[in-house]
N, C-alpha and C positions, 0 to 999 in steps of 0.2 A: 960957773954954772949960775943960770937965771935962778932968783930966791923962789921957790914953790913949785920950782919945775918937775922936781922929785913924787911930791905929795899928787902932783896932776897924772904923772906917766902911772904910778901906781893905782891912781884909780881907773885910768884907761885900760891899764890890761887886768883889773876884776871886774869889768864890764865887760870884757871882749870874754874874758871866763866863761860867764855867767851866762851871755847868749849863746854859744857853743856850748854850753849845759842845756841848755833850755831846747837848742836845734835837737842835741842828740834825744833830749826825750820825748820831742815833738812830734820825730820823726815815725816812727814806730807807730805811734797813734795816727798817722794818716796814714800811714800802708793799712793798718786794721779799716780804716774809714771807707777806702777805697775798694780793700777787697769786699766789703758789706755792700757798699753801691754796687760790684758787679756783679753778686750773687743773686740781689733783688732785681738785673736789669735780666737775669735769665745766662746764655749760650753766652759765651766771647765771641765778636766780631769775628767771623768767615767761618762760623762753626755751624752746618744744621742739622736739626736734628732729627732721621732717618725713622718713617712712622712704619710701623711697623702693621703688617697686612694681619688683618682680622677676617679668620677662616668662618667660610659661609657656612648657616645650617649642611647645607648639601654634601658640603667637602665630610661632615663628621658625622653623616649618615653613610654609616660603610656597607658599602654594595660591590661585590665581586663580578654582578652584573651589570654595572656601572661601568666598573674601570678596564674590563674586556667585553663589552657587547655582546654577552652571549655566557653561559652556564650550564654545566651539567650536577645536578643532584643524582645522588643513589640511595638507593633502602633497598637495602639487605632484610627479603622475604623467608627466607630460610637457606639453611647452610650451602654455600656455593653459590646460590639463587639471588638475581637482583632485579630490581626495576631500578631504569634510567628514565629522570625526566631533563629534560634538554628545552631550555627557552633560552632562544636569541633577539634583539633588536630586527624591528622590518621598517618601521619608518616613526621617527629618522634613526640610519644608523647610529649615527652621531648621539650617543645617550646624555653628552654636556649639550645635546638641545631638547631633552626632557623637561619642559616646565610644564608649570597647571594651567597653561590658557591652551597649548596644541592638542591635537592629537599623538596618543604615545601607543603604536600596533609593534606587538609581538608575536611571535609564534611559537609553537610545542612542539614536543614529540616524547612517546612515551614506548620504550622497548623495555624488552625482559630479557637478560644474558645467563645461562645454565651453564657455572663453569666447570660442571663434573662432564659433560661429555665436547666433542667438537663443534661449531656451529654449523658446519657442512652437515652434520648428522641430522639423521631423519626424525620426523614430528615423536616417532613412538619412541624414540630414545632420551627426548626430552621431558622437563616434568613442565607439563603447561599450563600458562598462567591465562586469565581471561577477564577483561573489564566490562564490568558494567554501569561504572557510573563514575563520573566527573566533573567534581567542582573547583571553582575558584572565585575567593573573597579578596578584596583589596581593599585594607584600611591602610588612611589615612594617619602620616608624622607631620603636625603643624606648628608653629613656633606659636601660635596661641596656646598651647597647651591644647585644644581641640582634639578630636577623632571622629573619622567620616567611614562607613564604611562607601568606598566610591567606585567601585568593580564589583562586578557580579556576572558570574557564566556560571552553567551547569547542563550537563545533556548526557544521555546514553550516546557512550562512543559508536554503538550500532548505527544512528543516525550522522553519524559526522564521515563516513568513507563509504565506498561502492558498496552495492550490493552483493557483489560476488563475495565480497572481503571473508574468510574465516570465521564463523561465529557461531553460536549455542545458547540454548536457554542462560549458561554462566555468562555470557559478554562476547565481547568481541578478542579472539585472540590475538594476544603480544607477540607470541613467538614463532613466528614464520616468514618465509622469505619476501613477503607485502611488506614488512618493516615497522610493524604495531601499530598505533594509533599518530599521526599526523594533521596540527589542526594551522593551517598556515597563519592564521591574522587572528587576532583578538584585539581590540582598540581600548586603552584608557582614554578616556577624556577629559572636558576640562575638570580641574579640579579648583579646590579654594587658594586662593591667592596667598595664602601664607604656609600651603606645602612645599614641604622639604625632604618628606619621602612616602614612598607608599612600600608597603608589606603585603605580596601577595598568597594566601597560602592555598595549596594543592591539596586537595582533597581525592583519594582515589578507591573506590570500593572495586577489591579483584579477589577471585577465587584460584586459589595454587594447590597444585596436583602435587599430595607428598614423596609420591613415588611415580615414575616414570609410566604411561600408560598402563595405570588404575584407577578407575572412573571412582572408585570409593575412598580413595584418597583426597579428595578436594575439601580444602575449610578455604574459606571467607577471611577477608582481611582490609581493614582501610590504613592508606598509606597517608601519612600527612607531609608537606613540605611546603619551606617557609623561602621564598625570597624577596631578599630588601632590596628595593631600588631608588635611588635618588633623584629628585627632583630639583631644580634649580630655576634660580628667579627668570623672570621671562626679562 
């Protein structure tokens, strides 16, 4: 044996220790390094990340007149006794092409159904209903926080159908086989640039017969109705 060879081999292998001490606790600490670099670099390579759709005013202005083109409201006048208001889209049908720079034309209709006798039955069996007056207000939902009112109708139904039509110092009557009051078009117009829905409410002054052909039976009534319809960016 070479003299010193012993005292050299033994320091070699507590050097080779001591770096495979050092790897093992080196190591650790750049896995932690590494994953820090990729948490600050964002996504892993081939991963993207799927944005997610941000629902318009319009979509969260709920309109039932929106999402079927067309609506029937009721109010219940007294027991059995209803008026139906009925608005549809006229142009465009298409109510996802309602914004505030077209034109937006609807139409009405307004009948009275008497559910204590048959509709085939005759006028003196019914209890009958008669209008005389008819409005409608349309404000404005903005994402300014804003309110407009942007619609405005109102007429004696006597002037809106034939002269022959059913009618009395009370209004024009609902309940006969003419089909009550039918107004084909009404137009909204343009509106402000940051509506995202309009509210229109009905306003209906009619006088109701409490018992079936009794002229001394009649009181006076206004009928109110609310519909929401949504607007979308042009």
């Amino acid at each position: 044996m070479i003299p010193g060879t012993t005292g050299r081999r033994i320091r070699r292998t507590a050097a080779i220790a001591a770096l495979a001490l050092a790897a093992s606790v080196a190591m650790p600490g750049c896995a932690q390094i590494v994953d820090t670099f990729n948490n600050l670099q964002g996504e892993p390579a081939g991963v993207v990340a799927t944005p997610q759709a941000t629902p318009t005013a319009a979509m969260t202005f709920n309109s039932q007149f929106t999402y079927d083109g067309s609506v029937t409201l009721s109010s219940e006048i007294a027991d059995g006794l209803r008026v139906d208001l009925d608005v549809w889209a006229v142009d465009p049908k298409r109510t996802m092409e309602w914004t505030p720079q077209n034109d937006k034309t609807f139409g009405f209709a307004i009948n009275v159904y008497d559910e204590r006798v048959d509709d085939k039955a005759v006028l003196a069996e019914k209890r009958r209903v008669y209008i005389s007056w008819v409005q409608i207000t349309g404000q404005t939902a903005q994402t300014s926080g804003q309110t407009q009112t942007a619609f405005q109708f109102a007429a004696d139904p006597r002037t809106l159908v034939p002269s022959d039509t059913l009618r009395s110092d009370r209004g024009l009557l609902l309940n006969h086989f003419q089909g009550g009051l039918l107004v084909e078009a009404q137009t909204i117009r343009q509106l402000p640039a940051d509506t995202y829905g309009i509210t229109l409410e009905f306003a209906f002054t009619v006088s109701v017969e409490g018992t079936a052909n009794t002229e001394s039976s009649f009181q006076d009534q206004v009928i109110y109705q609310y519909l929401p319809i949504a607007i979308f960016e042009d």
